[in-house]
C-alpha positions in Angstrom: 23.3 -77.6 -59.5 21.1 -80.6 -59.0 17.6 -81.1 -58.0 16.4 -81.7 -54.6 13.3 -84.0 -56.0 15.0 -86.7 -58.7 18.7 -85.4 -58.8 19.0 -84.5 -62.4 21.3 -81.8 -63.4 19.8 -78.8 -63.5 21.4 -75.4 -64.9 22.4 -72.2 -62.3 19.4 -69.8 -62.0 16.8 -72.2 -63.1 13.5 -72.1 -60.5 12.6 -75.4 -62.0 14.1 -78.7 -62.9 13.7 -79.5 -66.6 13.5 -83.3 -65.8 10.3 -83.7 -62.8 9.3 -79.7 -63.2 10.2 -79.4 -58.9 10.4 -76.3 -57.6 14.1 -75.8 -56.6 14.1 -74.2 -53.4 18.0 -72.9 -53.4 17.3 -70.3 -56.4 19.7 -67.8 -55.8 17.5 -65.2 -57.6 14.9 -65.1 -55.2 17.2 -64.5 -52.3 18.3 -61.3 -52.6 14.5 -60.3 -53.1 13.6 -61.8 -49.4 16.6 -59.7 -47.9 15.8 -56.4 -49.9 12.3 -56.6 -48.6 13.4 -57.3 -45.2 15.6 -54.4 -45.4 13.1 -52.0 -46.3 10.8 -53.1 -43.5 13.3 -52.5 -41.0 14.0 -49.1 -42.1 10.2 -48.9 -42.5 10.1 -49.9 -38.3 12.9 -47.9 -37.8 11.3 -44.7 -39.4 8.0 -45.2 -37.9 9.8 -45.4 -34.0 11.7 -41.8 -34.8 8.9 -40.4 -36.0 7.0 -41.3 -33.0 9.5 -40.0 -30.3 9.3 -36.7 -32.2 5.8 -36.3 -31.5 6.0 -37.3 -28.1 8.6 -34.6 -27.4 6.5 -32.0 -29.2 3.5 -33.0 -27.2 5.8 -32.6 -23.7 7.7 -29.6 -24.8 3.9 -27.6 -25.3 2.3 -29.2 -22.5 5.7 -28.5 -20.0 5.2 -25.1 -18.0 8.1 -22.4 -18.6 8.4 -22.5 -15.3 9.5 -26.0 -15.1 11.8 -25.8 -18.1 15.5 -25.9 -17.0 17.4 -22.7 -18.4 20.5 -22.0 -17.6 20.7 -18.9 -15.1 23.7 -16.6 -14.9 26.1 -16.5 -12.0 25.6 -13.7 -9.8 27.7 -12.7 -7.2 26.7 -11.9 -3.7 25.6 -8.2 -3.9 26.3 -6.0 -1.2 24.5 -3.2 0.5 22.7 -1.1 -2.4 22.4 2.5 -2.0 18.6 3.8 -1.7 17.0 7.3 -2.5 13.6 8.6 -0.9 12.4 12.1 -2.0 11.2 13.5 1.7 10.2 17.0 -0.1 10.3 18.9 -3.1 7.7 22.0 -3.3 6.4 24.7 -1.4 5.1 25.2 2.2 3.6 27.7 3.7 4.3 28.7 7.2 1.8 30.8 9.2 2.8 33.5 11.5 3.4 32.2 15.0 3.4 28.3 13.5 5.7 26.0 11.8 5.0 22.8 9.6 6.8 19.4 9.5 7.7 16.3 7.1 8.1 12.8 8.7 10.4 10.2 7.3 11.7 6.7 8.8 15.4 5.3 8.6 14.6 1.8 8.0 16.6 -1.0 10.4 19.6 -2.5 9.4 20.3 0.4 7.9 24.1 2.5 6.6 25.5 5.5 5.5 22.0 7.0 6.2 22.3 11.5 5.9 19.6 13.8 4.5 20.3 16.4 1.6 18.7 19.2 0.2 18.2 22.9 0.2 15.4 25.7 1.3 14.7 29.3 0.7 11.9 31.4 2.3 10.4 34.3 1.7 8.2 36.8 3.3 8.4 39.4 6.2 11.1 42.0 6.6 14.1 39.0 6.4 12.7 36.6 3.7 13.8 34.1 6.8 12.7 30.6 8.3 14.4 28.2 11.0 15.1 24.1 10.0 15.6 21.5 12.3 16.1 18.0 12.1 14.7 16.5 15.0 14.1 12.5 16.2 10.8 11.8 18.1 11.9 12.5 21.6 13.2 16.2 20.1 9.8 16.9 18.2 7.7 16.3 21.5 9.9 18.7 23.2 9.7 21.6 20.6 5.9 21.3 20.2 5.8 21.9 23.6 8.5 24.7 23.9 11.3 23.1 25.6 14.9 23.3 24.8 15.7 20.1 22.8 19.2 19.4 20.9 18.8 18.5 16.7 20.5 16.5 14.3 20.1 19.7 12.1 19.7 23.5 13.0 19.8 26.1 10.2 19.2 29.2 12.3 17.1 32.1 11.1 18.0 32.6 7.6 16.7 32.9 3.9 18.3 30.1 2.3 20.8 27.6 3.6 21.5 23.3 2.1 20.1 20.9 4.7 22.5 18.2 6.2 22.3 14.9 8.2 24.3 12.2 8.3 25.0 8.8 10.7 21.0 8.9 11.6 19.9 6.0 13.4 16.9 3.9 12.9 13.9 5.7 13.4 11.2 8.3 13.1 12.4 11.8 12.0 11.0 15.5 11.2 12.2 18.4 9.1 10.4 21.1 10.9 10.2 24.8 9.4 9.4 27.2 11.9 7.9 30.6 11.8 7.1 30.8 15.5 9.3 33.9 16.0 7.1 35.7 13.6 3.9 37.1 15.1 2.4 38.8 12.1 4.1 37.2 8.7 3.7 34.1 7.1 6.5 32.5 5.2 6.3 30.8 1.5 9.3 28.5 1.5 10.7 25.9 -1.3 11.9 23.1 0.1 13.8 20.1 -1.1 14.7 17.1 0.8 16.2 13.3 0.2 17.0 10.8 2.6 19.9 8.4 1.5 21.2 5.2 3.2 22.8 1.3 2.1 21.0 -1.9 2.9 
């Protein structure tokens, strides 16, 4: 190796030239040291720039409503008509002699396999005994004023019997109990009703 200033012969390794005392600016040793610094900033850079975008995800992900956040939501398939349940009665009544009392319910529009269940059982008097009707709004106007009017449901005079209705349409119904035929008894009946239907 030679140096740069008077071109004396200088040997590998040496920062300076024995002859002049020059600097030599091709010393190997110091390379490396440039590079190894330069590597370690870089990482240094690179570090810093993660380190960053993991606080500015942080700071989104706490300040992002839940609401906006995309989840994944589960398939469903198109549901069909679901079966409904209303409780139209399920206690006691009392009937007064020469009277009757009713229960209103609705079949909603759009409505299917609409029917009314239940049961009753009266007592009081010589025959324990009660009449139930099903009746739409046209029918109930009729009976209050002692017409003839057809039902959807008659249970004749008797102690007990199930209630039934089906294929109702849309509309205002009553479940009528009546102790008209009675002029001196009242009646204590239990009575239990549900109105079922799709949609």
């Amino acid at each position: 190796m030679n140096c740069q200033n008077c071109s004396a012969e200088v040997p590998e390794g040496s920062q300076f030239c024995l002859k002049c005392g020059s600097p030599l600016a091709s010393a190997s040793a110091v390379q490396p040291k440039a590079s190894r610094s330069g590597l370690i900033g870089l990482i240094a850079v690179l570090l810093g720039i993660l380190v960053v975008l993991v606080v500015i995800r942080i700071v989104q992900n706490a300040s992002t409503p839940e609401s906006t956040i995309p989840t994944k939501t589960p398939r469903v398939q198109a549901a069909g008509p679901q079966p409904h349940f209303i409780n139209l009665t399920n206690g006691a009544a009392t009937v007064n002699a020469g009277g009757y009392v009713w229960y209103t319910f609705t079949v909603p529009e759009n409505s299917s396999l609409v029917a009314v269940g239940g049961h009753f059982s009266a007592t009081g008097g010589q025959g324990n005994d009660i009449d139930c009707y099903i009746l739409d709004e046209d029918g109930m106007v009729n009976f209050k004023n002692g017409h003839p009017t057809g039902t959807y449901y008659n249970s004749g005079k008797v102690t007990q019997a199930k209630i039934g209705a089906a294929n109702l349409a849309p509309g205002t119904y009553y479940i009528v109990l009546d102790n008209r035929f009675s002029l001196i008894t009242p009646k204590a009946v239990q009575i239990q009703a549900t109105l079922s239907y799709s949609q």
